[in-house]
VOBA-624561 format. One record per residue (C-alpha): residue number from 1; x negated, y, z. Coordinates in steps of 0.25 Angstrom, whole numbers, plus 2048, in hexadecimal, padded with zeros to 3 digits. Layout:
N
(site NUM,(X,Y,Z));
...
***
This chain:
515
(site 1,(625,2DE,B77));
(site 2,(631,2E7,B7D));
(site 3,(632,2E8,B8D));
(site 4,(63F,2DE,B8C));
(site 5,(637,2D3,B85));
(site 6,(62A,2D6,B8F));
(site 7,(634,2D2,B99));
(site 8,(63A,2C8,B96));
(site 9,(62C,2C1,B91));
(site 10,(628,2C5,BA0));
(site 11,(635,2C0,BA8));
(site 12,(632,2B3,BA0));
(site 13,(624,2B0,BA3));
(site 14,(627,2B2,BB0));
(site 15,(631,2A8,BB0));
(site 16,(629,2A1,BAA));
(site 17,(61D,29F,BB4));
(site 18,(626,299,BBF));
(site 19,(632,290,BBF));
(site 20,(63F,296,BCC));
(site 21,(642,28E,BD4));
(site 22,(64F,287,BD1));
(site 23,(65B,28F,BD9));
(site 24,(663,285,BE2));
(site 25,(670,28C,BDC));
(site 26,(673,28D,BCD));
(site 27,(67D,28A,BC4));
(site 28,(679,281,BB6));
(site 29,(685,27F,BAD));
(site 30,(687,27A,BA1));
(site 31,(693,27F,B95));
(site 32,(699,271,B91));
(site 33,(6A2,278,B86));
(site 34,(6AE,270,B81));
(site 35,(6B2,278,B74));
(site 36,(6B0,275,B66));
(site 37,(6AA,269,B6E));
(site 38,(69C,270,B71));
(site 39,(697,269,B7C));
(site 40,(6A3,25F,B7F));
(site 41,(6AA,255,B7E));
(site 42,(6A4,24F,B71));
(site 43,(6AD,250,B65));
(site 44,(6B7,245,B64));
(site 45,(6B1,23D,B6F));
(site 46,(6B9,233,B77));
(site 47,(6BC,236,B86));
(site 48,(6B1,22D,B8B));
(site 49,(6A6,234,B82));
(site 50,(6AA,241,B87));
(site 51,(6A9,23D,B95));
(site 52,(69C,236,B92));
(site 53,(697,243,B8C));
(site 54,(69C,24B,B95));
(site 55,(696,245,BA2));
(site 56,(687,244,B97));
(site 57,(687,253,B98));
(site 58,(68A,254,BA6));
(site 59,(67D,24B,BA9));
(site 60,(677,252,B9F));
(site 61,(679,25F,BA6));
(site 62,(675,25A,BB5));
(site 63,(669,252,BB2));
(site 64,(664,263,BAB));
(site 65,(66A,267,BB9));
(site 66,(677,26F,BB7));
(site 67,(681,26E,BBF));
(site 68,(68D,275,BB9));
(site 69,(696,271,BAD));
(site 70,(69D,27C,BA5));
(site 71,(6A8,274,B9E));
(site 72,(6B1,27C,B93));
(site 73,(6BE,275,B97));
(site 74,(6C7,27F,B8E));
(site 75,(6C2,283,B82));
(site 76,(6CD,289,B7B));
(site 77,(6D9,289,B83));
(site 78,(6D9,27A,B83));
(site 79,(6D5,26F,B8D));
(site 80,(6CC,263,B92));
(site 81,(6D4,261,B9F));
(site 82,(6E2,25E,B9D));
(site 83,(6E9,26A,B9D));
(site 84,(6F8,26D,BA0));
(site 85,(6F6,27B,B98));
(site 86,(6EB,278,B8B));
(site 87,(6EA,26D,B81));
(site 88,(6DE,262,B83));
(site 89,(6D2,269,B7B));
(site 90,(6CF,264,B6D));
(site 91,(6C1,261,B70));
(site 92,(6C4,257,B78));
(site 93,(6CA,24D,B6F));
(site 94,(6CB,256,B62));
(site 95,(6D9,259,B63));
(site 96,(6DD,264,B6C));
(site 97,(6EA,25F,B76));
(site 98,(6E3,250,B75));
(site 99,(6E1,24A,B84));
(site 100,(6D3,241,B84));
(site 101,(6D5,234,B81));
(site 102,(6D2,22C,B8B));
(site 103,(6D8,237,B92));
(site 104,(6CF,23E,B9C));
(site 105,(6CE,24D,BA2));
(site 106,(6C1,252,B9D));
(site 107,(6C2,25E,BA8));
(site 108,(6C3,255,BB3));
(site 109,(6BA,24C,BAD));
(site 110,(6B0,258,BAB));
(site 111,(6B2,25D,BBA));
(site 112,(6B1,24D,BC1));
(site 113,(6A3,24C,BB9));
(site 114,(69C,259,BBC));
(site 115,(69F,25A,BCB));
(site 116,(69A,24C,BCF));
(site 117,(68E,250,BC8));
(site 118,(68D,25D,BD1));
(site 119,(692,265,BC6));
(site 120,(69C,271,BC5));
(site 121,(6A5,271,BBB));
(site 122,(6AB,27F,BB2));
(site 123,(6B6,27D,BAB));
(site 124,(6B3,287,BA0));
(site 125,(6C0,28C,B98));
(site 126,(6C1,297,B8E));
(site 127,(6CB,2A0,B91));
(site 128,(6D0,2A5,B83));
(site 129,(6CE,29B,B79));
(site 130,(6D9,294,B73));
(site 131,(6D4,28E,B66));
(site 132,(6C7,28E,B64));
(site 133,(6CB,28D,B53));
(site 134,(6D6,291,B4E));
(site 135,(6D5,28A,B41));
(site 136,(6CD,27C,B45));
(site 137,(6D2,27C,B55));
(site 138,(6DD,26F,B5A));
(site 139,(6E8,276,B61));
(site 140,(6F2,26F,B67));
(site 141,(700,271,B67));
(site 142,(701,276,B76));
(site 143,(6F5,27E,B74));
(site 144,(6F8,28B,B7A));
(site 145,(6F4,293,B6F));
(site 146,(700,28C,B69));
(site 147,(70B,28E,B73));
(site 148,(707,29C,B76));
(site 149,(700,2A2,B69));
(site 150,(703,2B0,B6C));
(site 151,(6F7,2AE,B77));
(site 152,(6ED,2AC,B6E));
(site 153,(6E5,2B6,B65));
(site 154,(6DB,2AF,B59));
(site 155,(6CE,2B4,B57));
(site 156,(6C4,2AF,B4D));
(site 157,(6C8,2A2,B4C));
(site 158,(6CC,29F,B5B));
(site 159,(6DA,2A2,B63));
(site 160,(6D8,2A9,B70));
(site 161,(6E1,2AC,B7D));
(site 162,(6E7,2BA,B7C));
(site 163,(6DE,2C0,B88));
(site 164,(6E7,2CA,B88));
(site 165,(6F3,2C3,B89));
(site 166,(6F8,2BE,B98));
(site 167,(6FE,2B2,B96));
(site 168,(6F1,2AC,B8F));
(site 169,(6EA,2B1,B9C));
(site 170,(6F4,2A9,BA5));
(site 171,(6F4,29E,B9D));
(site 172,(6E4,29C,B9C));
(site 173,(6E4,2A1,BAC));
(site 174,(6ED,293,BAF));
(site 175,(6E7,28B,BA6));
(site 176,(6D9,28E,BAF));
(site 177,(6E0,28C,BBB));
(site 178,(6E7,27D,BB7));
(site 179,(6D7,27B,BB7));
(site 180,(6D4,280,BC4));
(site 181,(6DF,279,BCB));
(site 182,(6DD,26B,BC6));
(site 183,(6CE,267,BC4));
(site 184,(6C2,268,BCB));
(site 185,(6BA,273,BC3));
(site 186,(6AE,27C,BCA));
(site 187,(6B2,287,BC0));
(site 188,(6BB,28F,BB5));
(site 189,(6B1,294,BAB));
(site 190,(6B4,29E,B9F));
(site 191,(6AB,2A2,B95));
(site 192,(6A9,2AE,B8C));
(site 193,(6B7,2AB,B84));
(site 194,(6C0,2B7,B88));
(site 195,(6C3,2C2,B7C));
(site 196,(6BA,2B9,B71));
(site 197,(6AE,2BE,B6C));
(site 198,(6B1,2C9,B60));
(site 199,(6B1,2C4,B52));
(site 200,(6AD,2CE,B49));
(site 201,(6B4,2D5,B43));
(site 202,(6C0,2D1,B4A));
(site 203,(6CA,2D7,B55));
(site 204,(6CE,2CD,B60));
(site 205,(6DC,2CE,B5B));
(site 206,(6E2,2D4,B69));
(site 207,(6E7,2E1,B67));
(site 208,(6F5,2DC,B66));
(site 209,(6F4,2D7,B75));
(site 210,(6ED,2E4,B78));
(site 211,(6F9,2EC,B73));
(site 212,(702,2E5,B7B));
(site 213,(6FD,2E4,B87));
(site 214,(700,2F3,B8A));
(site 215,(6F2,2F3,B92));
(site 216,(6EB,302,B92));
(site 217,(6DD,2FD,B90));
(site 218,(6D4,2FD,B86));
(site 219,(6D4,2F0,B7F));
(site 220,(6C7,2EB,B83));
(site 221,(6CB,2EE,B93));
(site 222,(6D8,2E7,B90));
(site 223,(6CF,2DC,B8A));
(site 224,(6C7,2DA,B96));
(site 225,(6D3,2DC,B9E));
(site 226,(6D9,2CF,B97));
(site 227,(6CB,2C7,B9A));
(site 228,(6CA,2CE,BA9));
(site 229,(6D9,2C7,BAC));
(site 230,(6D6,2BB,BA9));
(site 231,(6CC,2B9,BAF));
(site 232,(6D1,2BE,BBC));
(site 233,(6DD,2B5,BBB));
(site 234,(6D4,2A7,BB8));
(site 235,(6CB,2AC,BC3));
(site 236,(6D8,2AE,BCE));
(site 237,(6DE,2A0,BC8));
(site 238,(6D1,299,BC9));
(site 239,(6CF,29D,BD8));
(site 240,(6DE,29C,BDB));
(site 241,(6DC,28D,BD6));
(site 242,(6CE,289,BDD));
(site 243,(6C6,294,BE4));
(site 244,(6B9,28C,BE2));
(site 245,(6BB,28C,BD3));
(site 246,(6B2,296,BCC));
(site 247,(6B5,2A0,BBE));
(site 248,(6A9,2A2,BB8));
(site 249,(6A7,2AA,BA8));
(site 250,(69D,2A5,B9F));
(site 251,(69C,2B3,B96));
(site 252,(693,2B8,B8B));
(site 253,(689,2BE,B90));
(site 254,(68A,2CD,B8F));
(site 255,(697,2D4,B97));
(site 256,(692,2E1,B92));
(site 257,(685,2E7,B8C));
(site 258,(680,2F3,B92));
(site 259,(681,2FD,B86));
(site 260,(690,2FC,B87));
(site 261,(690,2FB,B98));
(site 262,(684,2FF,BA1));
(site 263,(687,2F1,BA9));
(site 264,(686,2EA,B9E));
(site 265,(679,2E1,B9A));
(site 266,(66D,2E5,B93));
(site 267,(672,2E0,B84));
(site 268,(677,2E0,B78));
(site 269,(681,2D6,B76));
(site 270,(68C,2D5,B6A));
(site 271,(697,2D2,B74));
(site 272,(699,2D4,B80));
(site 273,(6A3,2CD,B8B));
(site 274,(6AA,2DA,B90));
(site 275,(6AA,2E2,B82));
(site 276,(6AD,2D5,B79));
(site 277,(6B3,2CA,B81));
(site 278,(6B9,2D3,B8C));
(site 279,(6B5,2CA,B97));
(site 280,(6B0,2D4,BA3));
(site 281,(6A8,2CA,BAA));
(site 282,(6A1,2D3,BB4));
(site 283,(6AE,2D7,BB8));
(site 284,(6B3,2CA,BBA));
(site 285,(6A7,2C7,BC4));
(site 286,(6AB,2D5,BCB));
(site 287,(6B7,2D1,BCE));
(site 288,(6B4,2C3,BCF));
(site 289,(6BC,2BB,BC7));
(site 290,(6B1,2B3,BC2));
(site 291,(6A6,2AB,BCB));
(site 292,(69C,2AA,BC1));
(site 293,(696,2AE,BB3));
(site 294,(690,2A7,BA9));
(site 295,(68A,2B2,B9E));
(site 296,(687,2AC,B92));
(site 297,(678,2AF,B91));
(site 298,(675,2A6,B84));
(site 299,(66B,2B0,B81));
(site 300,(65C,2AE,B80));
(site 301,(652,2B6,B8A));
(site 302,(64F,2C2,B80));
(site 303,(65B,2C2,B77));
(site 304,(65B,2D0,B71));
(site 305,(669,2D3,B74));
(site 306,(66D,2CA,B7F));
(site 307,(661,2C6,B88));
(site 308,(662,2BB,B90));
(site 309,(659,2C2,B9E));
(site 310,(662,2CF,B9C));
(site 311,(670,2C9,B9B));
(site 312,(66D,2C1,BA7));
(site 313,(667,2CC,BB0));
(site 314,(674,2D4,BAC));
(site 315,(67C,2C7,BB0));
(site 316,(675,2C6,BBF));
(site 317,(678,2D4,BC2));
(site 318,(686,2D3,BBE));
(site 319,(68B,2C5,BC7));
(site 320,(692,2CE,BCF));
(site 321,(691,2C1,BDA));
(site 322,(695,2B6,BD1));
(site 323,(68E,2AB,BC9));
(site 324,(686,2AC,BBE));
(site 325,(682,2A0,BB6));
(site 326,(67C,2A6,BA9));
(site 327,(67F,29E,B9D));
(site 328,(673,298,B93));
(site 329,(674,297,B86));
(site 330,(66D,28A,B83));
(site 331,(675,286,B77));
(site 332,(66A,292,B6E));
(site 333,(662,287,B70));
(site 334,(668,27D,B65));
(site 335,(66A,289,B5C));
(site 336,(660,285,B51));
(site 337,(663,294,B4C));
(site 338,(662,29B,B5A));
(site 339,(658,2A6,B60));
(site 340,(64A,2A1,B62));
(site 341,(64B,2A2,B72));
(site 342,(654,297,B74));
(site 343,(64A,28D,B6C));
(site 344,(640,292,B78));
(site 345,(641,287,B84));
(site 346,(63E,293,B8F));
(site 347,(64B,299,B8A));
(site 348,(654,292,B94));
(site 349,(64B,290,B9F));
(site 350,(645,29F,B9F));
(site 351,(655,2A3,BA0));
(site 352,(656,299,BAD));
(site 353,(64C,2A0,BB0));
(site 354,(650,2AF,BB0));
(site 355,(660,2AB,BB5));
(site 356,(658,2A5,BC2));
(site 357,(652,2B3,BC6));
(site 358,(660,2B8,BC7));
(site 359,(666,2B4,BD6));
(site 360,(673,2B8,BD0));
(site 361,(674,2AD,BC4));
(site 362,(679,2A1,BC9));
(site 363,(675,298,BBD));
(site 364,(676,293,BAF));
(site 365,(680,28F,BA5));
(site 366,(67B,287,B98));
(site 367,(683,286,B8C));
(site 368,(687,27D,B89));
(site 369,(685,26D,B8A));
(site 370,(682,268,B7D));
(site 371,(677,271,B7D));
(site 372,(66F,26A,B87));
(site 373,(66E,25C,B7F));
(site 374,(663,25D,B77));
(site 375,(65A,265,B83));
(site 376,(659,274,B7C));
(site 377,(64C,277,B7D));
(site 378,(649,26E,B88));
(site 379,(652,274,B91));
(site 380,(658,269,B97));
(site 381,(64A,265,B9D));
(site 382,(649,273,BA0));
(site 383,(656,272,BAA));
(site 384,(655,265,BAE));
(site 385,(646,264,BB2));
(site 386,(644,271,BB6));
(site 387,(64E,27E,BB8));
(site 388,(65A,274,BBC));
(site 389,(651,26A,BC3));
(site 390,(655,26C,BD0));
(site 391,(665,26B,BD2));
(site 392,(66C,278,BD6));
(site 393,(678,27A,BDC));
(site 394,(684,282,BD7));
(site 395,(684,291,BDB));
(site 396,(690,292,BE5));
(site 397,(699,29D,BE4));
(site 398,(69B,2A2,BF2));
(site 399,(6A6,2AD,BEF));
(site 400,(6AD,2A0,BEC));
(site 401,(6AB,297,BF8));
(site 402,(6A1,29A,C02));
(site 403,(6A2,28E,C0B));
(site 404,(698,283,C0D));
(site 405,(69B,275,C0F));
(site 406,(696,26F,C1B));
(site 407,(688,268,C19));
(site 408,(689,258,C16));
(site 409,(687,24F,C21));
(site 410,(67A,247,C1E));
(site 411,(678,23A,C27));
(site 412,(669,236,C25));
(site 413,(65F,22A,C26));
(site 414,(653,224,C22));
(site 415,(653,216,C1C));
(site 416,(648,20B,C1A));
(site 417,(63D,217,C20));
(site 418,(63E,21B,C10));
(site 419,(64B,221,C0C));
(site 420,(654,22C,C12));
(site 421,(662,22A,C11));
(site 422,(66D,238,C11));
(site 423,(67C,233,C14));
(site 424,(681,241,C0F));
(site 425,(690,244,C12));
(site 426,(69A,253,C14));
(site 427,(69E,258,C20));
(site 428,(6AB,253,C24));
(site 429,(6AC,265,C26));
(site 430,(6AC,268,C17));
(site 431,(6B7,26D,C10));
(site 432,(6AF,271,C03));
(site 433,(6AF,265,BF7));
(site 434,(6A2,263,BF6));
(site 435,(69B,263,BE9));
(site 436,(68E,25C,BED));
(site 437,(681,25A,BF6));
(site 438,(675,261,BF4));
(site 439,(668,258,BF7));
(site 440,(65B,260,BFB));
(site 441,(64E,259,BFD));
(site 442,(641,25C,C00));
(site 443,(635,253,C03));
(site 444,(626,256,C08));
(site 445,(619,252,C0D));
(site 446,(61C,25E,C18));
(site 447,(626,261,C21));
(site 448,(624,270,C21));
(site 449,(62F,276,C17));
(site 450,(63C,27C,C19));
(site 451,(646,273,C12));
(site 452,(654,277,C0E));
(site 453,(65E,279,C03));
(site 454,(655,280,BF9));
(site 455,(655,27B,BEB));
(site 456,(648,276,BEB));
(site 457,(64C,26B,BF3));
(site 458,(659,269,BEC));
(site 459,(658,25A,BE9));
(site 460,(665,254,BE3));
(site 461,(674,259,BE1));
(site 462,(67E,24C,BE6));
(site 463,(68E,24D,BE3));
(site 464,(694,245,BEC));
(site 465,(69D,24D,BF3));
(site 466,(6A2,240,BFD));
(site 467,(693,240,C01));
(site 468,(687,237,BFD));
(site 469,(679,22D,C02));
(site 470,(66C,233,BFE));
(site 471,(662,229,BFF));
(site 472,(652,22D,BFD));
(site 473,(645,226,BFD));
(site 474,(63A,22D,C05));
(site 475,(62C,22D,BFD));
(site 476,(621,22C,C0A));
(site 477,(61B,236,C02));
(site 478,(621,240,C0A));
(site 479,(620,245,C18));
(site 480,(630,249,C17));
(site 481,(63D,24A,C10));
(site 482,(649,255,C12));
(site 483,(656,254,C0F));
(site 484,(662,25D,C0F));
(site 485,(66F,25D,C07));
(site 486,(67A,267,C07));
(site 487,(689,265,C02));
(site 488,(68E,270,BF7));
(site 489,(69D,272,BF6));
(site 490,(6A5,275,BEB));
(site 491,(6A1,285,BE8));
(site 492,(691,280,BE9));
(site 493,(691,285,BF8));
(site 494,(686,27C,BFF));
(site 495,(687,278,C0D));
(site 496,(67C,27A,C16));
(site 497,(671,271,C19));
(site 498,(673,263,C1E));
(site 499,(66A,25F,C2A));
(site 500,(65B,25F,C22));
(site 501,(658,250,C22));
(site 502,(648,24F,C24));
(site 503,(640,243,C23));
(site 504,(630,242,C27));
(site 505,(626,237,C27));
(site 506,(61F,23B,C31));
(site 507,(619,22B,C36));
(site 508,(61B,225,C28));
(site 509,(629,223,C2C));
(site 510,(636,22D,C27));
(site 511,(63E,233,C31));
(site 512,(648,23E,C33));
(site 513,(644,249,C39));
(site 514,(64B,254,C40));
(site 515,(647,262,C3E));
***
């Protein structure tokens, strides 16, 4: 056995022999991917179906413990909101430029459903593709491949923006803000779409719109140049719209291996994001323009070119302050060809594992939802009843918005000498939305343990934003209960504690008492 496997056969015993602690911060996202119909909605379903399945996989996702939905809400340069610039998208009804009927908007729909489940929502768009087939693919007439063909290259058999042309830029730069400006989204979220991955054999059939740019770089640096302005412009029209909205990229998982740049990671991939798809992606944090990562770690621990432990140590040393939600490719498990590892039920857990020793990963990503219907591997038991047990709140991004809200006001009594009732309402002092209360409880035998906010006492999430009634039996078998609860705003910053409510038995009888 070489030194690399050794290690790795050592790193997971030891994770092996003892289960972390859950973190009280983490991110746990799901892909629900919209093209070609992969995850959703269901091929030509009504409107009530698609609700329907919908809200199944939102449930679904809570009851495993997530609290984020990634929803691909602009597969190629089409639309499931109304849009005043792209058609209605053909997997919606079948026929692209066709409204759903009964009319709905499945974006608002999709925002409305997650947040009053305590869920964010990322709009995911693709920021280049503009036909996903040229030969099988509905267009509308008012596509805008149609009205402004000289933007579009074809490649393979799909249509792309020009990246190099500026009036693509602007045009997918306003269709990103119209989203900004008019729904409620937690997030713009991209994935690894930029230049499309090479075809072999085949030139990406820019060198025209080289030539006539007149730019003196290279054409790879012109390229990246093409990639780095956009994403500059998105991010200054994002945050020009709604500060509090985050950018975040889902890439491969390689920016660069290091036999071709000594920062690069210890690999060997085919392509890479800056040499393939010239998407500089630590240069975007640098400067940043983005507020999180998701690298697409669908590798398995051990792959022999792209292992999952090495990517993701290079991925923690290269946050450069953001986020990083590292994404799993749980889909390998339905491959009835696929490698051996992903038939292993340790392989997800053992990567939860290895991303929790890392303080600067923030959390998890799964592609994508279909995936988790038929329990791969057991893993949705896995989650549910042990790594996602306890509920986490979201990481907050305090580059954002640093402010706490005020703590709820909590008005407390004890009813019939068995139950305790919390009338839980915000402080007239807020001005942060708040997302929802966080519910910590601890009961014991003893009175002699420090309580507070940790996550060990973390006992329920509850979105009601106007304010709520907890009521609670008390079980004589303990000598007392504790209670606090906090409010988190909008950018996941949690107010400090409310006043500790502390109930003993001291004479058979509960009391408050007042420490």
């Amino acid at each position: 056995m070489n030194f690399n496997k050794l290690l790795i056969t050592y790193c997971i015993l030891l994770l092996s022999l003892s289960l972390q602690a859950q973190p009280k911060y983490e991110f746990r996202g799901v892909w629900i991917a919209t093209v070609d119909n992969i995850d959703w909605p269901p091929r030509n379903s009504t409107t009530e179906a698609q609700k329907a399945d919908f809200i199944r996989q939102l449930e679904l996702h809570k009851k495993l413990g997530m609290n984020a939905i990634i929803a691909q809400v602009r597969p190629a340069a089409d639309a499931f909101y109304p849009s005043p610039y792209e058609p209605w998208s053909q997997w919606l009804t079948g026929t692209q430029g066709q409204p759903p009927t009964p009319y709905y908007d499945p974006l608002q729909f999709m925002v409305e459903e997650c947040h009053k489940r305590g869920m964010e929502l990322h709009a995911w768009l693709n920021p280049y593709r503009a036909n996903f087939n040229v030969n099988t693919a509905s267009i509308a007439p008012g596509h805008i491949t149609r009205i402004h063909p000289e933007w579009f290259l074809t490649y393979g058999d799909k249509k792309y923006f020009n990246p190099g042309n500026r009036e693509a830029q602007q045009f997918v730069v306003k269709v990103v803000r119209d989203i900004v400006k008019r729904y409620q989204i937690d997030a713009i979220h991209m994935d690894d779409y930029f230049y499309p991955y090479r075809i072999p054999g085949k030139e990406f059939p820019d060198e025209s719109a080289y030539q006539n740019s007149g730019s003196t770089l290279k054409k790879d640096d012109w390229r990246r140049s093409n990639v780095d302005s956009i994403i500059q412009a998105l991010s200054i029209a994002i945050k020009q719209e709604k500060k509090s909205v985050r950018f975040g990229i889902s890439p491969f998982s390689v920016w660069r291996n290091k036999k071709d740049d000594p920062e690069g990671s210890d690999t060997k991939a085919g392509q890479t994001n800056y040499d393939d798809l010239y998407a500089d992606i630590l240069l975007w944090l640098k400067k940043g323009w983005i507020d999180y990562v998701t690298p697409q770690l669908y590798l398995e621990i051990g792959h022999d070119k792209v292992p999952y432990e090495k990517i993701l140590d290079w991925w923690s040393k290269h946050s450069y302050g953001k986020h990083i939600y590292i994404g799993h490719g749980i889909y390998r498990a339905n491959d009835p060809n696929g490698a051996a590892a992903w038939k292993d039920p340790n392989q997800i857990p053992n990567q939860l594992r290895l991303l929790r020793r890392y303080p600067n990963i923030q959390g998890s990503i799964y592609f994508s939802s279909k995936s988790f219907n038929n329990n791969p591997q057991g893993w949705n038991d896995s989650l549910q009843y042990n790594y996602y047990k306890t509920p986490a709140l979201l990481p907050p991004m305090r580059w954002i918005d640093n402010e706490k809200p005020w703590p709820p006001i909590v008005e407390r009594k004890i009813v019939d000498d068995s139950m305790i009732q919390l009338n839980v309402r915000p402080d007239p002092r807020n001005h942060r939305e708040i997302k929802y209360y966080v519910v910590y409880q601890y009961a014991t035998d003893s009175n002699n343990e420090t309580f507070g906010n940790q996550p060990k006492y973390l006992s329920r999430i509850i979105v009601k934003p106007e304010g709520f009634q907890l009521k609670e039996a008390l079980s004589s078998a303990h000598f007392s209960y504790r209670y606090v609860i906090t409010a988190v705003s909008k950018n996941n910053q949690e107010s400090e504690l409310s006043e500790i409510a502390i109930l003993v038995q001291p004479d058979g009888k509960w009391q408050f008492y007042q420490p």
